[in-house]
N, C-alpha and C positions, 0 to 999 in steps of 0.2 A: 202361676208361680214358677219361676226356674226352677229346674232341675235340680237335686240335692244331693250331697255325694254322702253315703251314710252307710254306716256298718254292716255285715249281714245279719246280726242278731238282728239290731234293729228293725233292720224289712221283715224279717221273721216274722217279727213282733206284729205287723201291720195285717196277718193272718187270721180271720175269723173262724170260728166254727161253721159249718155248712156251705160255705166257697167254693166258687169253682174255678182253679186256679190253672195255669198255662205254663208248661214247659219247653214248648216248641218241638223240635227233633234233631235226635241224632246230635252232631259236633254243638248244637245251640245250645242244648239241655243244662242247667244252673246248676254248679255242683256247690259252691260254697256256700249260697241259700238254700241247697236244699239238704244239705246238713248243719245249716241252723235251724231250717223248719224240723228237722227230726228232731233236736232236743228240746223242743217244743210240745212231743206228741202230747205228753200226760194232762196240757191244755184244751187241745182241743179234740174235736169230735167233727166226722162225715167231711173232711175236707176230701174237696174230688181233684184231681190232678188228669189235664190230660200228654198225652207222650206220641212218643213215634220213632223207634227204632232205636231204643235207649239204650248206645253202647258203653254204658259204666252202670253197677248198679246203684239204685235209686237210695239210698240215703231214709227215706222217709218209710217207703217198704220196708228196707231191711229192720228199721225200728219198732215198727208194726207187723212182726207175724203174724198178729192174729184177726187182724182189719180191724180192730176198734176205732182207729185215729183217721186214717187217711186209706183210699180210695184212688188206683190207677186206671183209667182210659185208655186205650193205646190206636191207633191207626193202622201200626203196622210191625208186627212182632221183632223183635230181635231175639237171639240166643236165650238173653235176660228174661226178655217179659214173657217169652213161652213158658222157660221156667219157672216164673210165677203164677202165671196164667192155671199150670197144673197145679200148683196150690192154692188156687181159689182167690189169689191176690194181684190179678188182673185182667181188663175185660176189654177185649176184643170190639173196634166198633167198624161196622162194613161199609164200606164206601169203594168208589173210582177215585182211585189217588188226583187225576188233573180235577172232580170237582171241587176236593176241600176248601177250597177259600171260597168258594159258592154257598157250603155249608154254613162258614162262620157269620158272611154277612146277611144270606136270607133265614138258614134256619134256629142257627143257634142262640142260645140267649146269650146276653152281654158277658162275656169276662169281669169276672171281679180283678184277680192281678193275673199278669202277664209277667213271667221272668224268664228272661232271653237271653243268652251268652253272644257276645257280642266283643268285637275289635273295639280298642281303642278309639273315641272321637276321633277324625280324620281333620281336614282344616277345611273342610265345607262342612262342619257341624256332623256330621253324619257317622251311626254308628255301625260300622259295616257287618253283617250279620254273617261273615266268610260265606264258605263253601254248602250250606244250608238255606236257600234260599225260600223253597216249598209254600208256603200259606203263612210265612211269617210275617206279612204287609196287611194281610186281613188280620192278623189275632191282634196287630197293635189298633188294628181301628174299630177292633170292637171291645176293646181293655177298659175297664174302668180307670186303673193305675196299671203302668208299666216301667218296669224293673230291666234296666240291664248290668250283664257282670260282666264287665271287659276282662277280657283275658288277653293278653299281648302274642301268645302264641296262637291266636286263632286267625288262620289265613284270609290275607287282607284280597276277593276277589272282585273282578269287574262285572258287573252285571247291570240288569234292569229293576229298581222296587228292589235293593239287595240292601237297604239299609232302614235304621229310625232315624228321625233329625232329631238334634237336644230338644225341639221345643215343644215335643212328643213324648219328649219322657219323663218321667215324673220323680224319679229314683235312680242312681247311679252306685254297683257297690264295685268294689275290687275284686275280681277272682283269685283264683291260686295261680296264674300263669303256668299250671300245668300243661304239658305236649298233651295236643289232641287225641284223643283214644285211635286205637285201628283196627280198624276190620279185618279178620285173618281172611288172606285167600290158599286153599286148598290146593296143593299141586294137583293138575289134572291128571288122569290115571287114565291109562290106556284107552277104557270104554267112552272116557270123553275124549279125547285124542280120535279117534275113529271117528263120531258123530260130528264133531268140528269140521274135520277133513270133508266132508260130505256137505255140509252147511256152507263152507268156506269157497268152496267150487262154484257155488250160485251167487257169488257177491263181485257186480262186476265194475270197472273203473266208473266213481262218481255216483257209487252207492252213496245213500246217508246212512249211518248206522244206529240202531239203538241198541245197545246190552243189558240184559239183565243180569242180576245179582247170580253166583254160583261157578262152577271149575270149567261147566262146559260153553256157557257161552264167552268166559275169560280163554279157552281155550283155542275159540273160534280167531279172538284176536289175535292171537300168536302165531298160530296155523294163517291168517295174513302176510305175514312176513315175510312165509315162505313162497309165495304166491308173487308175481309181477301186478296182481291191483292198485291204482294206482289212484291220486285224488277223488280219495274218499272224504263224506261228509259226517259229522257226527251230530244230531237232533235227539239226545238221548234225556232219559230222566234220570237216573245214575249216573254218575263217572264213575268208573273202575279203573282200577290200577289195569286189565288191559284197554283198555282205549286210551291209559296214558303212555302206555307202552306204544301203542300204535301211533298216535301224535308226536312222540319225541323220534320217532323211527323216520318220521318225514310221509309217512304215506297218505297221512289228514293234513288236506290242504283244506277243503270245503269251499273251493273253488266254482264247485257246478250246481251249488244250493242256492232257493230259492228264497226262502229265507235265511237270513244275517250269515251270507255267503262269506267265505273267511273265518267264520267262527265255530269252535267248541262250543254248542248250547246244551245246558242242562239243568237242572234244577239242584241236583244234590251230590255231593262229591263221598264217597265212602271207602276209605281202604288201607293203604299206608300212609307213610310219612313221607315216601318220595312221592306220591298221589299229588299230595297234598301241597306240597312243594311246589307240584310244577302248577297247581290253580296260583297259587303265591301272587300276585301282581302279574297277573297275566295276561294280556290284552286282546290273546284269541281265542283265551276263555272265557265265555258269558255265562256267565248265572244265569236265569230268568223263574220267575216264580212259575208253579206245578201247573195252571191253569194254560201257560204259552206251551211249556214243553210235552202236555200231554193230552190235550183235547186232540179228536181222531181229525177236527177240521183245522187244526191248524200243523199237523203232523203230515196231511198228504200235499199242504200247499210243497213238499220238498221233493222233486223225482224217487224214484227208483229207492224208496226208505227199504230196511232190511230193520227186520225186527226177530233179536234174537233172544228166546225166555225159555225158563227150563218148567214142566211140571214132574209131578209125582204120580199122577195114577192117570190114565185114557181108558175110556170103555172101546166095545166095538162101533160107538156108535160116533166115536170121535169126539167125546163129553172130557175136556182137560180139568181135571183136580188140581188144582197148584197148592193148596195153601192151608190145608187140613188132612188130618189122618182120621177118618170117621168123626165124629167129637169132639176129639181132641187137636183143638188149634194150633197151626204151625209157625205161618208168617202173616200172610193179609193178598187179597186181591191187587194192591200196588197198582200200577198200571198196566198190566199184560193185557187186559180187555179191550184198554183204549188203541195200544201201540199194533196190538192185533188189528183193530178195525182201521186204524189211519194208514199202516202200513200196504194194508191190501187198496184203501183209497186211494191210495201213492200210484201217479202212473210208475208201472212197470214195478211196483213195489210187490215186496215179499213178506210173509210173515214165519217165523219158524217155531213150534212146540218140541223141546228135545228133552228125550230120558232114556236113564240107560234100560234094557229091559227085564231089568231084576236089582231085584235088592234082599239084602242079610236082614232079618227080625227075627230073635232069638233061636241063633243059630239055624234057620229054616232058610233055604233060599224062596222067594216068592216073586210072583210077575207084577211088572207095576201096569199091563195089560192086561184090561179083565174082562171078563161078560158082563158086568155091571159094576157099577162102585163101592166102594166097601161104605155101609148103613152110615148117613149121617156126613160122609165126605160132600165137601161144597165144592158147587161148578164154577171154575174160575172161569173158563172160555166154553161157548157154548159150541156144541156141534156144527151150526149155522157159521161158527166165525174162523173155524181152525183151519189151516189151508196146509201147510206142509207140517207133518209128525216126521221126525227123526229118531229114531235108533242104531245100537251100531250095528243092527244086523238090514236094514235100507231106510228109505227116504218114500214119503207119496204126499201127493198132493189131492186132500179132501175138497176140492171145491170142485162141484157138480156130479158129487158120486151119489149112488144111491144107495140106501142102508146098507142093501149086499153086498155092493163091490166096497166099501166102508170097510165092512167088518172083515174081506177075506182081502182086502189092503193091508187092513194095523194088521190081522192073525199073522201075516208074513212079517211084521217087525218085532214080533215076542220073538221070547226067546227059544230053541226048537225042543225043547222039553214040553214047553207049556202047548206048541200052538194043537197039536190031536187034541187034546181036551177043549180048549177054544172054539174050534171048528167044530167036534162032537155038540156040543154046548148051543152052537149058534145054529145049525142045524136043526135039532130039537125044539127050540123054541122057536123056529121059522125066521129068523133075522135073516138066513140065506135061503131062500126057498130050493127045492129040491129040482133037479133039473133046467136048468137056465145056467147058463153057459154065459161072461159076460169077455171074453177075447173076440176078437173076429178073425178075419182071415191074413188081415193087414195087419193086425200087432198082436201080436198071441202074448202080451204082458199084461201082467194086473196092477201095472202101473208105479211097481217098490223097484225105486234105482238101488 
């Protein structure tokens, strides 16, 4: 049956009790269905909803305090869903972000509805899913019924699988045409300004670049500018507003990529409104869905990748925490595991782990370099995968160290309060063994630029 163009109540209306219903992520996320599904709640019961980096809040949440109605999933935290998350009303699900659409079509059961935000039909049928590309070409092909809500300000971009055709969808309602939400970025402060400077020196002409989300690896890309590097590539799974700043600067040509040389590929765009703009009809921006832009084997098909991600906590043993504060969940694994392992597959490629080394928690300053993790923090990057740790106080590279020279490596990037207790600490429990000496006569360094 063709497509139907019909109310949001009404799609509402097509909502059952025990459902398990799809909201895509991020800029896709339905906001005028899902404030009809909220005045809805007092109907139904255990609807599940799944999410991913829900930059507006949820409608259907905020209606349900108290979970009796509805049930949130998420992939990957935003501001929002941590803060619900500590209220008990939403739940973290673990994954590597490039396998998601693995997940949907081998292990997930069927979607009941799918509602996608979505561009206006195009004139080859097709309803362009903008700047959110991700796992949205699995959830329509495993939808029983799919919903989309066009919205005219959602940026129209060129991609791969970046869209639905009408004869795919089942439901058509109008959004609000409201400007797409943004993502604050944080002016970098000094400690990132330092750690960038450092990171930014090993990035050399006809890098491909990946950024992660935060002040220091956005700082990384402005501290380029300053730099003579020159046709650089960008293979990223984020757009940030700075690699859009880096692209309009002229220094991203993508010239010397092996794959879709010439082009901006990424899966997800998240930030401003001049971000977003410059994705807008853009021809050397490519979408592609999560599974191209972040498996580790199709990440090293590209030279010299530079993969830049920030954690929260590193042991001595080189164990990166990204993505949890003990129990209490933060953001999500993303892809720093993959872009880590492709990157280092990358000939001549790099990978970078950067923090500052300390942070404020109730008024206490404390190190995010520890003798072990704080109880219950999850390992985002394992020992085995982490190759360069950054701080502003130096730089080393973890591949082929051995525990020891590991741990009196990072003790030299804390910060010089914490590192005697460190060292005390790691001694004691034989991480460094007593007597063995790991300089030689030829480089008397332990390796921190």
């Amino acid at each position: 049956m063709p497509a139907q163009t019909i109310s949001q109540e009404r799609a509402a209306g097509l909502v059952k009790s025990g459902m398990w219903l799809d909201y895509g992520a991020l800029l896709g996320e339905p906001d005028v269905f899902d404030n009809a599904l909220a005045a809805r709640k007092d109907e139904l019961q255990d609807v599940k909803i799944r999410s991913c980096l829900s930059l507006r809040p949820r409608a259907v949440i905020e209606a349900d305090p108290e979970g009796k109605h509805f049930h949130l999933f998420s992939w990957h935290f935003s501001a929002y869903e941590r803060r619900k998350h500590d209220l008990g009303r939403c739940n973290y699900s673990p994954l590597n972000l490039g396998e998601v659409p693995d997940y949907y079509r081998r292990f997930l059961d069927p979607i009941d509805i799918a509602i996608l935000k979505t561009c206006p039909m195009d004139d080859g049928g097709y309803f362009n899913f903008g700047p959110t590309n991700l796992w949205q070409r699995a959830v329509v092909e495993r939808a029983n019924l799919v919903i989309v809500e066009v919205n005219r300000e959602l940026p129209y971009v060129f991609g791969k699988d970046n869209g639905v055709h009408l004869s795919e969808v089942d439901f058509i309602i109008e959004g609000d045409h409201a400007p797409c939400p943004e993502l604050p970025n944080p002016e970098p402060c000094e400690v990132d300004r330092i750690v960038a400077r450092r990171i930014a020196a090993e990035v050399e002409d006809g890098s491909c670049l990946q950024v992660g989300i935060g002040g220091m690896p956005n700082a990384v890309c402005s501290l380029l500018l300053e730099t003579g590097v020159k046709d650089l590539g960008v293979h990223t799974e984020m757009l940030t507003d700075g690699l859009g700043l880096l692209y309009r600067s002229g220094r991203v040509t993508g010239s010397r990529k092996t794959l879709d040389p010439g082009k901006v590929v990424y899966t997800f765009a998240a930030g401003s409104l001049g971000l977003y703009a410059t994705a807008n009809r853009n021809p050397h921006l490519y979408s592609r869905p999560v599974d191209y832009t972040n498996l580790p084997h199709m990440i090293m098909q590209n030279d010299r990748v530079v993969s830049i991600n920030n954690t929260t906590q590193i042991d001595l043993q080189g164990q990166a925490a990204s993505e949890s504060d003990g129990l209490r969940h933060i953001s999500g694994t993303g892809g720093q595991l993959q872009f880590v392992r492709g990157a280092y597959a990358s000939k001549g490629g790099k990978s970078f782990i950067c923090l500052s080394s300390t942070y404020e928690k109730r008024g206490e300053r404390r190190s995010r370099i520890v003798l072990t993790l704080t109880p219950g923090n999850i390992v985002t990057t394992p020992r085995s995968d982490v190759m360069y740790v950054v701080t502003e106080y130096g730089m080393v590279n973890l591949k082929g160290k051995c525990v020891a020279e590991r741990a009196k490596a990072i003790i030299a990037l804390a910060h010089p309060d914490f590192r005697d207790d460190l060292e005390r600490q790691a001694y004691e429990l034989r991480i460094i063994p007593r007597g063995v000496s790991f300089s030689s006569p030829c480089n008397t360094s332990n390796g921190v630029q």
